[in-house]
mmCIF file of the N, C-alpha and C atoms, coordinates in Angstrom:
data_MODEL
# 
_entry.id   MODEL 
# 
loop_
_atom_site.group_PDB 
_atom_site.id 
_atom_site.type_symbol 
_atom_site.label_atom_id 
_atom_site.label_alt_id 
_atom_site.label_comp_id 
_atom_site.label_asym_id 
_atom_site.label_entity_id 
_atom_site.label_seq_id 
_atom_site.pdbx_PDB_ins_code 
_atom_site.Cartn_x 
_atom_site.Cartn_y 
_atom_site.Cartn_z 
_atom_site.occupancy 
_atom_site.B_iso_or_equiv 
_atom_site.pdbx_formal_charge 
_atom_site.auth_seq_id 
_atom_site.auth_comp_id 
_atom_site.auth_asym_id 
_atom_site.auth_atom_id 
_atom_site.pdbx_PDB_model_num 
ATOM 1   N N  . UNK A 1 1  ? 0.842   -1.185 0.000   1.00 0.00 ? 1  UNK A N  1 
ATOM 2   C CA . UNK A 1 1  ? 0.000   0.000  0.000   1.00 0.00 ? 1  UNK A CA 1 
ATOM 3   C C  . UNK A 1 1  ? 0.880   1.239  0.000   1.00 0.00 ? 1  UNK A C  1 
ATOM 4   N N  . UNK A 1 2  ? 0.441   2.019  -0.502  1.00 0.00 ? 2  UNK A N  1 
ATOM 5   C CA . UNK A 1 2  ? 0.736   3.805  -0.493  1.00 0.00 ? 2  UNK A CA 1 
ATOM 6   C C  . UNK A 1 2  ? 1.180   4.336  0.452   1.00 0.00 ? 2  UNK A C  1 
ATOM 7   N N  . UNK A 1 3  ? 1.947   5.087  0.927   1.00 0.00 ? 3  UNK A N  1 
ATOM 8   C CA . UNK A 1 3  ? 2.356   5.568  2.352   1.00 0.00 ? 3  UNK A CA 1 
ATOM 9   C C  . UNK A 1 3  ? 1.658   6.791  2.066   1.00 0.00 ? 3  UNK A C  1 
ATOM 10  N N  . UNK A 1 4  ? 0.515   7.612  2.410   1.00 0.00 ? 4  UNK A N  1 
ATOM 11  C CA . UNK A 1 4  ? 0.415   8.670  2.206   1.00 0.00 ? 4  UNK A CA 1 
ATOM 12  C C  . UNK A 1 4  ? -0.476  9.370  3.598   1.00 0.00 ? 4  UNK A C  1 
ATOM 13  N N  . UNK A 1 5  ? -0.063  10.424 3.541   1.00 0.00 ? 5  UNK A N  1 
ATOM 14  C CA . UNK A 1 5  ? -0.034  11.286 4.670   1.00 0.00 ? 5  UNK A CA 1 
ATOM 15  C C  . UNK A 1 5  ? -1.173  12.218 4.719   1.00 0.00 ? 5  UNK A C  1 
ATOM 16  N N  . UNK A 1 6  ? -2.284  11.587 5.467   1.00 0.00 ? 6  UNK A N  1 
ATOM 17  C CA . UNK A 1 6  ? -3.702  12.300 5.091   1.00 0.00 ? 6  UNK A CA 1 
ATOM 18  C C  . UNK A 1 6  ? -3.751  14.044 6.204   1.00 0.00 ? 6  UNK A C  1 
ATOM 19  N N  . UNK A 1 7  ? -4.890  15.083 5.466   1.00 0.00 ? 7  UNK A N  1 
ATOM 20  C CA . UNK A 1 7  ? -5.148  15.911 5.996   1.00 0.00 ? 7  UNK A CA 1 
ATOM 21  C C  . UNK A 1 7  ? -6.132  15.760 6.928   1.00 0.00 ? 7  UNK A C  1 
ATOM 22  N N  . UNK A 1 8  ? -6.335  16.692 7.500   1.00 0.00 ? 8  UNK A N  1 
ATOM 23  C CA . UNK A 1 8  ? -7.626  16.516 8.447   1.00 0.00 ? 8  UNK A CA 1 
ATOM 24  C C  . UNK A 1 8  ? -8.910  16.339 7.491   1.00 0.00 ? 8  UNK A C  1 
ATOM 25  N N  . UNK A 1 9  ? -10.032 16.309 8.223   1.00 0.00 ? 9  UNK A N  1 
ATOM 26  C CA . UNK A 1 9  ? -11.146 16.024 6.522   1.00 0.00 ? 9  UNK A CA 1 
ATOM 27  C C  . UNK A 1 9  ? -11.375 17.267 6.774   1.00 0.00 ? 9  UNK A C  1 
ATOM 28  N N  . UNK A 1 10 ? -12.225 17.637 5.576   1.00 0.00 ? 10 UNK A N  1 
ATOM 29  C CA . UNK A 1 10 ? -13.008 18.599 5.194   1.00 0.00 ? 10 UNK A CA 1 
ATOM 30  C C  . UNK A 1 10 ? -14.852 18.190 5.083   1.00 0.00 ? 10 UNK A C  1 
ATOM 31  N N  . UNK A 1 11 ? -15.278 18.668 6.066   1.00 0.00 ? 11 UNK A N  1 
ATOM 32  C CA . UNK A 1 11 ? -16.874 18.380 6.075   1.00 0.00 ? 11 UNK A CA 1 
ATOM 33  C C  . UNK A 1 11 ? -18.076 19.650 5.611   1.00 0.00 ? 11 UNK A C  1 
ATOM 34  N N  . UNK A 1 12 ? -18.632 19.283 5.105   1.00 0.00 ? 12 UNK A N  1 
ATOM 35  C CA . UNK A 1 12 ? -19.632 20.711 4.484   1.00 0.00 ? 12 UNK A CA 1 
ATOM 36  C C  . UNK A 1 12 ? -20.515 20.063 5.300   1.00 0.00 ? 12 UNK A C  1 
ATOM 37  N N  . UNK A 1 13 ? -21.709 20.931 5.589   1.00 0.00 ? 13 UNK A N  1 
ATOM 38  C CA . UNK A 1 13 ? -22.822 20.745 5.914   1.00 0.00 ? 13 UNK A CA 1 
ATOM 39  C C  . UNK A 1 13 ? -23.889 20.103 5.397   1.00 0.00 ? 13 UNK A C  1 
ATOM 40  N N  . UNK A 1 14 ? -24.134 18.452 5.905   1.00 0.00 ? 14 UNK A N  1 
ATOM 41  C CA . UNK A 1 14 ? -24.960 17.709 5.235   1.00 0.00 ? 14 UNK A CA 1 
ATOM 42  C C  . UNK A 1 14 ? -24.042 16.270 4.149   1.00 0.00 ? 14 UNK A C  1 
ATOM 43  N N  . UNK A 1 15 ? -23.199 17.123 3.891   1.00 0.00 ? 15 UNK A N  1 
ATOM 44  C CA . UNK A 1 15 ? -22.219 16.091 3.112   1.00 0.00 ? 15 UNK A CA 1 
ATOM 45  C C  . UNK A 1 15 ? -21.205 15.237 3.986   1.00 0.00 ? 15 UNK A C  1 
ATOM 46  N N  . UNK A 1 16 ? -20.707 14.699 2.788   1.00 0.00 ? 16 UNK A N  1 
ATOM 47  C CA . UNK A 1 16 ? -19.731 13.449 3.125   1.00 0.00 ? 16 UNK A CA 1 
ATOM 48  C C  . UNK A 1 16 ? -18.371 14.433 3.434   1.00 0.00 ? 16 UNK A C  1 
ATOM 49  N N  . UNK A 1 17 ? -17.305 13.655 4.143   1.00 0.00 ? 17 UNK A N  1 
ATOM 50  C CA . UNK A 1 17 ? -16.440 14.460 4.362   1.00 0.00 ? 17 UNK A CA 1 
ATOM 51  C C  . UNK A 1 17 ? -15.474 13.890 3.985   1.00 0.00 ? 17 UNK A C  1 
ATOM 52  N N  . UNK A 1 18 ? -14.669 14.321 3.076   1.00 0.00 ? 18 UNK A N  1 
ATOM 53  C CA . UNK A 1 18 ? -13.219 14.367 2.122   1.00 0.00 ? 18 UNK A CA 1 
ATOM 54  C C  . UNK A 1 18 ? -12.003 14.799 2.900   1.00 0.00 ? 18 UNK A C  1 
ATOM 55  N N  . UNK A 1 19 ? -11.081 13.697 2.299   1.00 0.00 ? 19 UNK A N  1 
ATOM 56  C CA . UNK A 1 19 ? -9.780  13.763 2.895   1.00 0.00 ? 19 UNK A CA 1 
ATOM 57  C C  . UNK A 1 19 ? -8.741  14.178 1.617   1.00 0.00 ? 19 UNK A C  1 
ATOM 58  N N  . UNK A 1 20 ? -8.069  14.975 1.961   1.00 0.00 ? 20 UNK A N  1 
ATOM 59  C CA . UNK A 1 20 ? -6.450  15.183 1.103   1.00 0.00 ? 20 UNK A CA 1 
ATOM 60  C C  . UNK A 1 20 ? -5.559  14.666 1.396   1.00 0.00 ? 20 UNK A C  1 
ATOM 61  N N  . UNK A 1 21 ? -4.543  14.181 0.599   1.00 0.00 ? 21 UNK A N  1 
ATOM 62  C CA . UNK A 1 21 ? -3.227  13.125 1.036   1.00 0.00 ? 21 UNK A CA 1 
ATOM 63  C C  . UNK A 1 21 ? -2.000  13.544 0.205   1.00 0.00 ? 21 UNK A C  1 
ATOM 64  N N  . UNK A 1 22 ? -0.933  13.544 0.345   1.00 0.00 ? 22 UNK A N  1 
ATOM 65  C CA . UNK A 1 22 ? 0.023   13.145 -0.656  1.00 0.00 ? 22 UNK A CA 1 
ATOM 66  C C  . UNK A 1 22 ? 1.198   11.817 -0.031  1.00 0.00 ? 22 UNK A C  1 
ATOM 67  N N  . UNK A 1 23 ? 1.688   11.667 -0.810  1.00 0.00 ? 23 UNK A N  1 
ATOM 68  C CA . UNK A 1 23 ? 2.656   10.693 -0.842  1.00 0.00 ? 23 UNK A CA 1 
ATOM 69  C C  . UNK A 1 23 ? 4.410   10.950 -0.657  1.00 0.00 ? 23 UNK A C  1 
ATOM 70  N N  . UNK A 1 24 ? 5.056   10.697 -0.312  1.00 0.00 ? 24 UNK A N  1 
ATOM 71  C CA . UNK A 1 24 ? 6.417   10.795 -0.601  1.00 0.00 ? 24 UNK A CA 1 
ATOM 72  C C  . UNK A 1 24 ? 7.192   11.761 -1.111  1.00 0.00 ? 24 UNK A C  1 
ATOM 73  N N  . UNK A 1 25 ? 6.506   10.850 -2.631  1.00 0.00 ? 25 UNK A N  1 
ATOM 74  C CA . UNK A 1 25 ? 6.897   11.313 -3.815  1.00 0.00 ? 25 UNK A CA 1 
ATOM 75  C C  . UNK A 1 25 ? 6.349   13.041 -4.518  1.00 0.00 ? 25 UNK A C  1 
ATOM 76  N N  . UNK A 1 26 ? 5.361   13.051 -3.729  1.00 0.00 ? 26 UNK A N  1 
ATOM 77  C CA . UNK A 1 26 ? 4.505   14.590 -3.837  1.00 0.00 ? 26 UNK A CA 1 
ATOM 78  C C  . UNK A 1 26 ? 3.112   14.303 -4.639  1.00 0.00 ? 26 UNK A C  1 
ATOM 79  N N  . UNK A 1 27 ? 2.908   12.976 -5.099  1.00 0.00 ? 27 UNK A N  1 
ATOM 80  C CA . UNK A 1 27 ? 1.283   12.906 -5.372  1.00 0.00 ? 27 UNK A CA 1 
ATOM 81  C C  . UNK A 1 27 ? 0.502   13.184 -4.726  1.00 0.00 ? 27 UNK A C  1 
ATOM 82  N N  . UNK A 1 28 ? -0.507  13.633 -5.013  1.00 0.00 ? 28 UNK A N  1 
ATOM 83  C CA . UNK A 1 28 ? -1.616  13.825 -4.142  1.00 0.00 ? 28 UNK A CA 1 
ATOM 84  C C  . UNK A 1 28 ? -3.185  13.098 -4.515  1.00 0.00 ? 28 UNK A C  1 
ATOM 85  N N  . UNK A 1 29 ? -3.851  12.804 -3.114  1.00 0.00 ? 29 UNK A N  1 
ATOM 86  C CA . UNK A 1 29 ? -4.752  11.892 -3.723  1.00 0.00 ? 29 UNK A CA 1 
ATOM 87  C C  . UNK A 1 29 ? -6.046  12.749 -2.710  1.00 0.00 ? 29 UNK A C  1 
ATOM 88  N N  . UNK A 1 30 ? -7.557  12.254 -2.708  1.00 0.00 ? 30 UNK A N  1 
ATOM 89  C CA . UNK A 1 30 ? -8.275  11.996 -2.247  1.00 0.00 ? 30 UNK A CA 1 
ATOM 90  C C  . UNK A 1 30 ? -9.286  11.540 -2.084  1.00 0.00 ? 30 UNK A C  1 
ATOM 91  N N  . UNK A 1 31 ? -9.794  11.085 -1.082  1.00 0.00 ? 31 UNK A N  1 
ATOM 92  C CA . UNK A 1 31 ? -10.623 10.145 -0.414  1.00 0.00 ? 31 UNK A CA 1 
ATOM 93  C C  . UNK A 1 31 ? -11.959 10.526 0.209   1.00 0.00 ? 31 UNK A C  1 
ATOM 94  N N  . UNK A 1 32 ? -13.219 9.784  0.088   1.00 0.00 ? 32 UNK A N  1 
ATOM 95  C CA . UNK A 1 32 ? -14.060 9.969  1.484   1.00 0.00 ? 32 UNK A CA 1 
ATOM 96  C C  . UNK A 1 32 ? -13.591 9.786  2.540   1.00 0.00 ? 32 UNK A C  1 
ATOM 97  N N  . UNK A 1 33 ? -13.987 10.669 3.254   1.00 0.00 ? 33 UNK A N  1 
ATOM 98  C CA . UNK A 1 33 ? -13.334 10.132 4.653   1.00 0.00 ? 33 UNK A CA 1 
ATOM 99  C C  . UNK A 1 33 ? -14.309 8.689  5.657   1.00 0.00 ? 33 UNK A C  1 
ATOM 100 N N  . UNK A 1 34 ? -13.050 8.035  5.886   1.00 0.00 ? 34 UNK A N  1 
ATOM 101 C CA . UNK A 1 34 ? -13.532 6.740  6.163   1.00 0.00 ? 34 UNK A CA 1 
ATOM 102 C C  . UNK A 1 34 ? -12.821 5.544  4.940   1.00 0.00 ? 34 UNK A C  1 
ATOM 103 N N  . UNK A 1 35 ? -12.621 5.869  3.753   1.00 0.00 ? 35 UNK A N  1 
ATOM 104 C CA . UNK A 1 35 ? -12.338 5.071  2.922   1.00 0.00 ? 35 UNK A CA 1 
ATOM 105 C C  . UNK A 1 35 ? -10.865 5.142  2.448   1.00 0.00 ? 35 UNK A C  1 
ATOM 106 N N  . UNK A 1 36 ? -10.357 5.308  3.205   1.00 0.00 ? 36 UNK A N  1 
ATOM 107 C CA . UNK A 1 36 ? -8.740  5.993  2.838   1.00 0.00 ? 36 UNK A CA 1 
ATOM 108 C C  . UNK A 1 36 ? -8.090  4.920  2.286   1.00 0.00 ? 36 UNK A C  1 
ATOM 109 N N  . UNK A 1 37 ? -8.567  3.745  1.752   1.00 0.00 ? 37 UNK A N  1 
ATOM 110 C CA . UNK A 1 37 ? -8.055  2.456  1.486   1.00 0.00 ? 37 UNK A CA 1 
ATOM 111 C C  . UNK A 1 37 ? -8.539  2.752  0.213   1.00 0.00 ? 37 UNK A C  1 
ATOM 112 N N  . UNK A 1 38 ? -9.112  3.569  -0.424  1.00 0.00 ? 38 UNK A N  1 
ATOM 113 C CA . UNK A 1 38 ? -9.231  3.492  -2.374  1.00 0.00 ? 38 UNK A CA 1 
ATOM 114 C C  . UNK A 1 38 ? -9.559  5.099  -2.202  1.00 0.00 ? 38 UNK A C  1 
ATOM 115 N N  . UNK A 1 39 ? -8.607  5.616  -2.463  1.00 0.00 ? 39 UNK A N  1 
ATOM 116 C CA . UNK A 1 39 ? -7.966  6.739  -2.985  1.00 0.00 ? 39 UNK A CA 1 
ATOM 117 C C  . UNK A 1 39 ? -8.043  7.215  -4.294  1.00 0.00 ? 39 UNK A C  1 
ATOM 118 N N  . UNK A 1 40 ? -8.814  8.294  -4.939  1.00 0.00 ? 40 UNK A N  1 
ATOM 119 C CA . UNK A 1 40 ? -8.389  8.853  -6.159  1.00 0.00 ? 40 UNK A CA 1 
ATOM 120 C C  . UNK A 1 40 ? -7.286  9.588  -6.311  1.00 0.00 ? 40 UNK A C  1 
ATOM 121 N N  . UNK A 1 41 ? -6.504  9.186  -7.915  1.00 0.00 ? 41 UNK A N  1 
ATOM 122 C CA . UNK A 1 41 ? -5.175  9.930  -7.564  1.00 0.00 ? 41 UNK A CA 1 
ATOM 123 C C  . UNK A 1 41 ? -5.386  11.379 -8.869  1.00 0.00 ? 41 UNK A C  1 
ATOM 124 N N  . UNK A 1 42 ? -4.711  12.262 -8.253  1.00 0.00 ? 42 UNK A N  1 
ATOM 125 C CA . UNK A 1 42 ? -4.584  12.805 -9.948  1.00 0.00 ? 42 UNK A CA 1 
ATOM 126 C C  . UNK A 1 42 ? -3.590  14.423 -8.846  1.00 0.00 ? 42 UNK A C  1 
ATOM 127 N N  . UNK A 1 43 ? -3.571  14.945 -10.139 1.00 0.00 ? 43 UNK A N  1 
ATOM 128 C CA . UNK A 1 43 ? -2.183  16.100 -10.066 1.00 0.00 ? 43 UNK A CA 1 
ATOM 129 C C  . UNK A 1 43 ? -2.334  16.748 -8.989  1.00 0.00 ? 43 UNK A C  1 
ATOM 130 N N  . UNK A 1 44 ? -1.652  17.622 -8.209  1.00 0.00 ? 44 UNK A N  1 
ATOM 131 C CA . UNK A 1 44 ? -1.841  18.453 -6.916  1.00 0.00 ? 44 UNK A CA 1 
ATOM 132 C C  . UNK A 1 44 ? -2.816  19.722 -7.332  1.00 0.00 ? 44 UNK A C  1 
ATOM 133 N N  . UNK A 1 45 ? -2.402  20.402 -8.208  1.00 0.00 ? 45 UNK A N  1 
ATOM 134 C CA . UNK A 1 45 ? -3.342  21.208 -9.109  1.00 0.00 ? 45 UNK A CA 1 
ATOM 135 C C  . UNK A 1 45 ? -4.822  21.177 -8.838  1.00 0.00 ? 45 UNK A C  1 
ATOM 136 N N  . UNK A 1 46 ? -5.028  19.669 -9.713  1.00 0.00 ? 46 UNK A N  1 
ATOM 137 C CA . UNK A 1 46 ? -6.539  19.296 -10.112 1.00 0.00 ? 46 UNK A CA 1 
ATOM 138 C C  . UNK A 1 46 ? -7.123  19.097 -8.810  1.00 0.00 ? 46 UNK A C  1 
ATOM 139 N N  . UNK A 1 47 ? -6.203  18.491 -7.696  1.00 0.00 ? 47 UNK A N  1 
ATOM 140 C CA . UNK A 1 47 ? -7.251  18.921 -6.525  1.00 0.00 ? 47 UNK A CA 1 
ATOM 141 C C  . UNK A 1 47 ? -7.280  19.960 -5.448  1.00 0.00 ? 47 UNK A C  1 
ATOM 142 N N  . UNK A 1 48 ? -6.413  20.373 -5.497  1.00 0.00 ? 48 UNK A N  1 
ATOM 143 C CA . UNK A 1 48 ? -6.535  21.679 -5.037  1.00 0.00 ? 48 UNK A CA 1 
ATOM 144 C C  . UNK A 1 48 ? -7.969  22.738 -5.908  1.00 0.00 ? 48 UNK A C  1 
ATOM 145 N N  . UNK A 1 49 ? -7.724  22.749 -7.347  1.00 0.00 ? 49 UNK A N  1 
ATOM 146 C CA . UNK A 1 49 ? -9.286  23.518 -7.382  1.00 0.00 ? 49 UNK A CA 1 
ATOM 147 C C  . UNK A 1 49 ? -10.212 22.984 -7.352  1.00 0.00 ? 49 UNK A C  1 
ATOM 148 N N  . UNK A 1 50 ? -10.460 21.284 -7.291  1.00 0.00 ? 50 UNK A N  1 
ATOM 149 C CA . UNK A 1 50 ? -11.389 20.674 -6.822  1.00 0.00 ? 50 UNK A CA 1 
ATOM 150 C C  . UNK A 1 50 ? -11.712 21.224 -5.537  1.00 0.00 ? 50 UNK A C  1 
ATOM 151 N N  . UNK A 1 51 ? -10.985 21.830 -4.778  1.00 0.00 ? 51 UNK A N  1 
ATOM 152 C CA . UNK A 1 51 ? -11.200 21.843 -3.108  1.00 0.00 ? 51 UNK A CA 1 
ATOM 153 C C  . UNK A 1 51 ? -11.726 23.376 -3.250  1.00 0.00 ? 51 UNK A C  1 
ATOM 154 N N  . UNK A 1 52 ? -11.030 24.249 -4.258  1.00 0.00 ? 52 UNK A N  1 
ATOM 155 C CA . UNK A 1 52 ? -11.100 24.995 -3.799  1.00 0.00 ? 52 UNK A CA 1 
ATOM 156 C C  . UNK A 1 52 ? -13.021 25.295 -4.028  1.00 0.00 ? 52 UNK A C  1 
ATOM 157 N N  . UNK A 1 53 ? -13.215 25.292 -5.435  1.00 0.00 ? 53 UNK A N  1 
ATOM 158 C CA . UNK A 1 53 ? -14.671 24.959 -6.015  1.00 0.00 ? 53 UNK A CA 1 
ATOM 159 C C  . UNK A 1 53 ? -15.639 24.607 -4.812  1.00 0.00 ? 53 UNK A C  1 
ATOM 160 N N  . UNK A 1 54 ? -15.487 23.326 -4.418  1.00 0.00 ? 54 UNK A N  1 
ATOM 161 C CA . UNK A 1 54 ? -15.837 23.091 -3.228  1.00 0.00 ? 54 UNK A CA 1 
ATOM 162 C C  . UNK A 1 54 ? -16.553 23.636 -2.004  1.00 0.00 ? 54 UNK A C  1 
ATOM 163 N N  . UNK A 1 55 ? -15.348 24.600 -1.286  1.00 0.00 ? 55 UNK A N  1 
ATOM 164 C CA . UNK A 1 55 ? -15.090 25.363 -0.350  1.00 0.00 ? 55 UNK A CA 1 
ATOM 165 C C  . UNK A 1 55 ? -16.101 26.820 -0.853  1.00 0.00 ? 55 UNK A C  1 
ATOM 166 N N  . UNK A 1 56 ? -15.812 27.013 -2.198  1.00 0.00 ? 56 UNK A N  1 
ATOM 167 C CA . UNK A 1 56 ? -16.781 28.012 -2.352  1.00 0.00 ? 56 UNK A CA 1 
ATOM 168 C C  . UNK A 1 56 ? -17.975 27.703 -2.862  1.00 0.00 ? 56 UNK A C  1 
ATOM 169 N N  . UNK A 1 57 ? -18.077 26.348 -2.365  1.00 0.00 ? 57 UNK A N  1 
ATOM 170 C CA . UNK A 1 57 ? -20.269 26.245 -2.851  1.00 0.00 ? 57 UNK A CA 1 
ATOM 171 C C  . UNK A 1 57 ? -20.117 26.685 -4.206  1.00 0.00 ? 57 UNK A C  1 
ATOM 172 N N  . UNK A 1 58 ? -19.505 25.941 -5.197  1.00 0.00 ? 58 UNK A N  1 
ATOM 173 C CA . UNK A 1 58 ? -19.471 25.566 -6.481  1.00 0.00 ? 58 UNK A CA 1 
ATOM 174 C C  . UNK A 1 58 ? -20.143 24.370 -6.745  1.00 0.00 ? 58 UNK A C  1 
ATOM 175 N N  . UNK A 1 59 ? -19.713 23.268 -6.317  1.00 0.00 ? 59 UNK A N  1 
ATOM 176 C CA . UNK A 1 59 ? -19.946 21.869 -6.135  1.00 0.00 ? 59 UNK A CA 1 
ATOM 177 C C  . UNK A 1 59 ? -20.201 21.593 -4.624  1.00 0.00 ? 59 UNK A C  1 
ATOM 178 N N  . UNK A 1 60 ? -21.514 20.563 -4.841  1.00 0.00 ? 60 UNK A N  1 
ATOM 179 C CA . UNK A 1 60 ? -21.186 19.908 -3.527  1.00 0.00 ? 60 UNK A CA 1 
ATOM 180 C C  . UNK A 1 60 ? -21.289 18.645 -3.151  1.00 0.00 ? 60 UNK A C  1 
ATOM 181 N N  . UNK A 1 61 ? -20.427 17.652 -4.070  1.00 0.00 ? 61 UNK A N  1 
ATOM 182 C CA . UNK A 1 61 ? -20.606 16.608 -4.404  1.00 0.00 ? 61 UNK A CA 1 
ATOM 183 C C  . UNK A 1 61 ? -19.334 16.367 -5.601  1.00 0.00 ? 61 UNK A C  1 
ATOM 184 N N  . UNK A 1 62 ? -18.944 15.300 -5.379  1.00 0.00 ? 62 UNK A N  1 
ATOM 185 C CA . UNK A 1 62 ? -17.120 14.873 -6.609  1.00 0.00 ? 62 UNK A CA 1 
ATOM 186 C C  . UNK A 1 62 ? -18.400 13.877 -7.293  1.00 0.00 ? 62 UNK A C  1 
ATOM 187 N N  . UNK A 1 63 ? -19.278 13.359 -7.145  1.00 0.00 ? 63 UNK A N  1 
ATOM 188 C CA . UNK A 1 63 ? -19.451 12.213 -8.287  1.00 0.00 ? 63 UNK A CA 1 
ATOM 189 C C  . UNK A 1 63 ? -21.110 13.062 -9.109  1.00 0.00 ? 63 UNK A C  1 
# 
C-alpha cells in the first residue's frame, strides 16, 4: 500500500467528508473520509481547485 499522509477532513454541511493526502513522492490523492483504502489519484493542481470549487459552494458533491 501507499504511504500517504492524510489531511484533516473537510466536512460541508450535510455532506460526506473528504480527505487530502500526498505521498512521498509529492502525489496527491483523495478520499471519502472513512475510505482511505481506495484513494483517487490525480495532479496536486486538479485537486486543489477541486477543493477549492468546493469550499466556495461551487460543487457539492465529486461524483
Amino acid at each position: 500500500m501507499i504511504d500517504i499522509t492524510w489531511e484533516e477532513p473537510f466536512c460541508a454541511e450535510g455532506n460526506n467528508c473528504f480527505r487530502i493526502g500526498t505521498d512521498p513522492a509529492g502525489n496527491a490523492y483523495i478520499a471519502v473520509s472513512g475510505q482511505e483504502d481506495r484513494p483517487l489519484a490525480d495532479s496536486r493542481d486538479a485537486l486543489r481547485a477541486l477543493v477549492r470549487d468546493i469550499k466556495a459552494g461551487k460543487v457539492d458533491h465529486l461524483l
